[in-house]
Structure formats: structure tokens, C-alpha cells
LOKOL-15046 format. One line per field, with one value per residue (C-alpha): x, y, z. Coordinates in steps of 0.001 Angstrom, whole numbers, plus 500000, padded with zeros to 6 digits. Each point is the difference from the previous one (the first is absolute). Example, Ala and Ser with C-alpha at 12.3 -4.5 7.8 and 13.67 -1.06 7.14 Angstrom:
<rs>
u (512300|501370) $
v (495500|503440) $
w (507800|499340) $
</rs>
This chain:
<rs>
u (154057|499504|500137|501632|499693|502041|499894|502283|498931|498314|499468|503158|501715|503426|500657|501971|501539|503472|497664|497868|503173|501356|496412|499579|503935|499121|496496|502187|502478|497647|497644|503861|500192|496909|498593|496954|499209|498940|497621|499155|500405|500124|502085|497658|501250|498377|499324|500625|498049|501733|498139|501902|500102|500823|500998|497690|502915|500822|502864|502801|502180|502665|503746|502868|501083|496276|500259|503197|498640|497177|501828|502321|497090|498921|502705|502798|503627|501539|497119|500126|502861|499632|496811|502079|503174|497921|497641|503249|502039|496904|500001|503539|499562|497841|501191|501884|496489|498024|497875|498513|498021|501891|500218|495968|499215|501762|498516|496847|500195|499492|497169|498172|499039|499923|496652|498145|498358|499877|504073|500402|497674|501669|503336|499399|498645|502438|502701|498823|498843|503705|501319|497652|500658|503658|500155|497185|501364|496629|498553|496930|497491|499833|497103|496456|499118|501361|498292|496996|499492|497375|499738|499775|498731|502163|498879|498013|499429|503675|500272|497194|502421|503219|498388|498862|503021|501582|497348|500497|502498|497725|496462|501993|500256|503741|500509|498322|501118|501267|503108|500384|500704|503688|498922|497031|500783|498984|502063|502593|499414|500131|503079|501569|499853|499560|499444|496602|499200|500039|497862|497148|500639|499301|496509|498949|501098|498849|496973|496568|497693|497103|497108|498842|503295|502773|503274|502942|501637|503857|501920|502107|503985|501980|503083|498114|497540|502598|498915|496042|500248|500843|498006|497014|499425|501202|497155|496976|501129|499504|496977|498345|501599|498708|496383|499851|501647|496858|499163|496945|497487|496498|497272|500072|497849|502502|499333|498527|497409|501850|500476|504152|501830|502110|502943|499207|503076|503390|500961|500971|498066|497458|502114|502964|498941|498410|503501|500961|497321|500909|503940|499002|502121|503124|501939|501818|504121|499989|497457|502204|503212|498889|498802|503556|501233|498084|499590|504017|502425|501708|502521|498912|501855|498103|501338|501283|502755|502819|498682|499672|503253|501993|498501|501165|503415|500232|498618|501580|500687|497288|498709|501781|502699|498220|497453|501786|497543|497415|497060|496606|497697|496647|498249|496018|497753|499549|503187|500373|497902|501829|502518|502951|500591|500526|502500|500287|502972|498993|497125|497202|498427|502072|499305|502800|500866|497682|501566|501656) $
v (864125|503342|503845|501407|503953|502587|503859|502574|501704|502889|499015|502058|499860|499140|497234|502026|498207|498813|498757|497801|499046|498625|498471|497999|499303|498269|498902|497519|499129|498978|498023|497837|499155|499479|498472|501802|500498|503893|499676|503939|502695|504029|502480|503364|503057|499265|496364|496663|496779|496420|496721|497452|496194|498229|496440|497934|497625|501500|497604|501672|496854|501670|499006|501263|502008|501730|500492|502455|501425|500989|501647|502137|501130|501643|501022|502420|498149|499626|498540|497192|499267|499289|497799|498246|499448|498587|498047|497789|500072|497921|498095|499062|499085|497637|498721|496807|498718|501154|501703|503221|500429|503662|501687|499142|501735|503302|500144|499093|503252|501842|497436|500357|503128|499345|498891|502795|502950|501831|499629|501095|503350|500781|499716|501859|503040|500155|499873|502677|502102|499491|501109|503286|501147|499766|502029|502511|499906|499797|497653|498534|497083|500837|497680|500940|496353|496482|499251|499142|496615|498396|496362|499495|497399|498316|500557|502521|502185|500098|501570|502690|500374|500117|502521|502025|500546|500598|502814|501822|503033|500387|500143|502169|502865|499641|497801|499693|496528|497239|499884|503885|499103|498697|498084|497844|496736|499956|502689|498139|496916|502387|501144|496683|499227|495932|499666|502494|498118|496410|501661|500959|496897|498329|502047|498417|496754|498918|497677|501756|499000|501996|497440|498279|501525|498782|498799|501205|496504|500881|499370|502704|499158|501993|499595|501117|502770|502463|499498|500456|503878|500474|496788|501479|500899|504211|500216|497556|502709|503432|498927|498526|503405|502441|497996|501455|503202|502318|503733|499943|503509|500508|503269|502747|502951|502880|503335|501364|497167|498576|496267|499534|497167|498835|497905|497717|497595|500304|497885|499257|501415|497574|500368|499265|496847|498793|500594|497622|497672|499776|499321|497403|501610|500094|503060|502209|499803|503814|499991|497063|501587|503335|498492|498565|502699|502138|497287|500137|502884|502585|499571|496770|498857|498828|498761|497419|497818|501850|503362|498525|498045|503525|502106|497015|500173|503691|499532|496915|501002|500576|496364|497318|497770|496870|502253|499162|501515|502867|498446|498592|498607|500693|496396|499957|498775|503821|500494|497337|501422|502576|500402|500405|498721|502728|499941|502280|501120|497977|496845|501863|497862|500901|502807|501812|499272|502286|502784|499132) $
w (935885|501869|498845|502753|500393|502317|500282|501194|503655|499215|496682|498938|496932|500200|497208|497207|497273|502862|502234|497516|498486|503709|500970|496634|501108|503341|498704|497468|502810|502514|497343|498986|504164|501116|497236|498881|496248|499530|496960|499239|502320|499576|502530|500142|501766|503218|499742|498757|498484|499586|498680|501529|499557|503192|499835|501665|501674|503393|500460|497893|498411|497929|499460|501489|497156|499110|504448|499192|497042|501390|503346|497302|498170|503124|502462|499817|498395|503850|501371|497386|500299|503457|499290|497796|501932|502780|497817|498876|503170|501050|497481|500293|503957|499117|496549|501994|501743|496551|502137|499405|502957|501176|496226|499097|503377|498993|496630|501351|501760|496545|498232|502627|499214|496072|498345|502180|499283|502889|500396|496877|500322|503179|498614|496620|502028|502763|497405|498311|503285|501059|496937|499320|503863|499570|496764|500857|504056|501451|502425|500612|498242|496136|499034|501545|500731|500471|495960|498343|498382|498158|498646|496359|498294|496904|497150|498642|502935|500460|496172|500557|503807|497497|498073|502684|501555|496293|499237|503548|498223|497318|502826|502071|496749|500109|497012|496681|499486|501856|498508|500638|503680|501109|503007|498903|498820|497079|499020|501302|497994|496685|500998|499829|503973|499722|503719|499398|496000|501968|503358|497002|498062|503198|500239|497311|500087|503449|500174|499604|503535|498888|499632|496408|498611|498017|501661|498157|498215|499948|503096|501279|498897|502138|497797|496949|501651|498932|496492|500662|500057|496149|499016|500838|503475|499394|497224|501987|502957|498212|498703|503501|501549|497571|499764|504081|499560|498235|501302|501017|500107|500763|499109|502713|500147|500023|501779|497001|499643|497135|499865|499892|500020|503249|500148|503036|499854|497852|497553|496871|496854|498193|496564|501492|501652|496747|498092|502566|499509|496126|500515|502220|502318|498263|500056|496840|499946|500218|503233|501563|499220|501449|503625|500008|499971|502221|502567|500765|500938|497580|498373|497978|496726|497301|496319|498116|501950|497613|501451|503611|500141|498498|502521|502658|498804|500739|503456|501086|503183|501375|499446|502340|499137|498657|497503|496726|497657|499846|498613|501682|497808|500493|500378|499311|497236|499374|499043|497643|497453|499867|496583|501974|503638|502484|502850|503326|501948|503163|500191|500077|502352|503229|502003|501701|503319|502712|501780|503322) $
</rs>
């Protein structure tokens, strides 16, 4: 496990709200091809942080089909297509001797390079160099260094990491919360993002190294790990996230020889964090309802499915051919203590497509 961290040359700012939007974009895309599990990260304006799982097989063994949905995850449409027009022309040629010597040699070109970190640093940042030079038409390196990285142990050095990079809008005085901040994942994983809720999930899940501690006992199911989010992994989070997150001040002697109190790191408030701490973590409907909605664009619609479905009908066609019906249910535990179920105009838990 490594926390891998890059800044901008000259420590400028450039990442607005498009170009966190296209980095988390290409952060997912290369983490489907090459194979790395992003746990938490958080997109600043002049830098980045990533905890990353890499698999500890450097011999990539994956099946044909995973091979070309893995390549589409992270080229352009054309290219694929290519990939995959050769990929079976070879495997035609050679259908007759049932040898595959030819086709595992051209995929092998692309595993290769899965299952490693450094290809998949180099190709997230590139990516994204490429694509902020086009649209801004500069030239020249964007990133200040090649990147930092730093091995974490499992366990519960990779939480306090998790939170860490979690807490980094609300350290930097940008944020009040956590949540407050788009591009952190845990603000993601509120929002309904299941690729983020698993990453944190996963946090907490993994083995615990430190010594004389407690191994967790459940095995990790990948089929049911979307499930562990709302069966307990969002509240054990918030709580382990707020219990690091504390302002901190000390006594100063001010120019008028008066002892004054000095913020020395940001945080969150004491009484906030024990609200927290009583929940157990668990958020109100109103409080999860309103970071739903502030996490995603304008424009949002919010009601009962009658409401959402009549507003669909008037604005049909706008929606593509196969949408038959307005309404989205919101799906979460939080929502099902609710009296009445609540629906949205689109799922809730895609973003829209980043700017090209």
C-alpha cells in the first residue's frame, strides 16, 4: 500500500472544479486498466494525494474478456476498436492449431504494464498534463516532480493515512468539514460514488499488521463489498475521521502582554466531533440529503417519483431514447427511514461526463 503525492510546478493553482472533475475522471480509468485499487484520495488546488493498493502478483493472469475491458476503460473508442479487431484476427489465425501463441503476445503488451505503480502514476499524470496543455494551450512539464510515495502499512496506519488525506481541505482552512469538499473521497462516498464507499470500506477492512493487534475476522467478498458502506463501514469511518480531525490552539503572549489564545492547526471544533462520537457516526436524513445535493451540479430534481416522473414527461427529450421513466430512487439505509421514499431526476451516483 503506498500514499503517493504530486504537486503542480511552481506550486500553482490550477485545479478548479473542470479540472478535478477530469483528474478524478482519469484517476478511475487508469485504476479499471492497470489494476490498482485507489482507497481514499483528495485533489487540492495545487496538488494531489492517492492511497493506492497494488496487487502484489506482478504476473497479470486475466481473461480475454476482463483484457478488453480493461483497454476500453482507458483508451479513446477508435483505438479499441483496433485492440480489439486485432486481438481476434489473432485469435482466428490460430483457432485451427488451438494455439494462441501470436494473440497472448499482443495482449501481453498491455499486462505488462498492469499491476504497477509506477505505470500507472506516469500514465494518470501525462493524461492529465496532455489534456490541461491542450485546453489552456501552454507547453511545458505541469507537475514539479516525477511523485512522492510512501509505504503504508495495512491496517491501522493505513486508517490514520486514510484519514489524513480525508482531512487535508479542512487543515488547509478551505473546508469546515470533510464532506464540505467535492474532491476528497469521502465526500465522494456520501455522495453515493460506490467506487470511493468500497476504496474506504477497503481501509477498514484490510488486515491490521501492527504488532499484538487484532486481525480483522471477515474475509473481504468482492461481490458483496458493495453492501459494507451502509452496513456499517460510512458510520465506523466518520467516527475514526472526526476522532483525528480536532483544532488544536496553544497560549501566546500577545503584544500587549496579554495571554491569547492561538489556533496552531485547523480542524474541526471539539463539540462537533463529540456529536459525532454520540451518533456513532451515523448521519441525520436532512444532513445526508443536503450533501447530495450540494455535492452534484444544478439543476437537480428532487420529490416523490409522481413529481419526478411528471416533470420527465415534460422534458422527454432531453433524456435519450431508452430512459422510459423519470424517477431515480435514492438507495441507502438513510433513506429508508424516511416516511416516504424519495426519487431524483438522474442516479445520483453518476457524475457527468468531464469536459473535453
Amino acid at each position: 500500500m503506498y500514499h503517493c503525492i504530486s504537486r503542480v510546478v511552481d506550486k500553482n493553482f490550477i485545479m478548479g472544479d473542470a479540472e478535478c472533475l477530469h483528474f478524478v475522471s482519469l484517476m478511475r480509468k487508469c485504476e479499471t486498466f492497470y489494476g490498482i485499487k485507489i482507497l481514499s484520495y483528495c485533489v487540492m488546488s495545487n496538488h494531489f494525494h492517492l492511497l493506492l493498493e497494488v496487487p502484489k502478483e506482478q504476473e497479470v493472469q486475466i481473461s480475454d474478456d476482463e483484457f478488453l475491458r480493461r483497454v476500453k476503460a482507458l483508451y479513446s473508442a477508435n483505438y479499441y476498436a483496433e485492440v480489439e479487431q486485432i486481438f481476434y484476427n489473432l485469435l482466428a489465425s490460430q483457432a485451427d492449431d488451438n494455439s494462441r501463441v501470436a494473440a497472448d503476445n499482443f495482449k501481453r503488451q498491455f499486462t505488462s504494464r498492469m499491476n504497477n505503480l509506477g505505470n500507472f502514476m506516469k500514465s494518470l499524470k501525462q493524461r492529465f498534463s496532455s489534456w490541461y496543455n491542450r485546453k489552456n494551450e501552454r507547453e511545458g512539464y505541469l507537475w514539479s516532480a516525477r511523485y512522492i510515495s510512501v509505504l503504508v502499512q495495512a491496517g491501522y496506519i493505513a486508517r490514520i493515512m486514510s484519514t489524513y488525506i480525508d482531512l487535508n481541505p479542512v487543515r488547509a482552512g478551505i473546508a469546515e468539514k470533510p464532506e464540505d469538499y467535492r474532491w476528497c473521497s469521502y465526500s465522494a462516498a456520501l455522495a453515493g460514488d460506490k467506487r470511493a464507499q468500497r476504496g474506504l470500506s477497503r481501509v477498514l477492512w484490510l488486515k491490521d499488521e501492527m504488532p499484538n493487534s487484532a486481525a480483522e475476522n471477515s474475509p473481504w467478498l468482492e461481490e458483496e463489498s458493495r453492501h459494507y458502506w451502509t452496513q456499517g463501514s460510512a458510520d465506523r469511518y466518520r467516527v475514526l475521521l472526526y476522532a483525528d480531525a480536532e483544532e488544536t490552539f496553544k497560549e501566546i503572549l500577545n503584544r500587549d502582554g496579554k495571554w491569547v489564545k492561538s489556533q496552531v492547526r485547523k480542524g474541526i471544533s471539539r463539540e462537533e466531533i463529540e456529536k459525532v462520537a454520540a451518533s456513532n457516526g451515523q448521519l441525520s436524513m436532512a444532513s445526508m440529503l443536503r450533501h447530495k445535493v450540494s455535492h452534484f451540479s444544478r439543476g437537480l430534481v428532487i420529490g416523490s417519483q409522481l413529481f419526478l416522473d411528471d416533470v420527465f414527461l415534460q422534458t422527454k427529450e432531453y433524456f435519450g431514447e431508452k430512459r422510459t421513466s423519470g424517477a431515480r430512487k435514492l438507495r441507502s439505509k438513510q433513506w429508508s427511514k424516511s416516511p416516504k421514499t424519495i426519487h431524483a431526476m438522474r442516479d445520483i451516483q453518476v457524475e457527468p461526463p468531464p469536459p473535453s
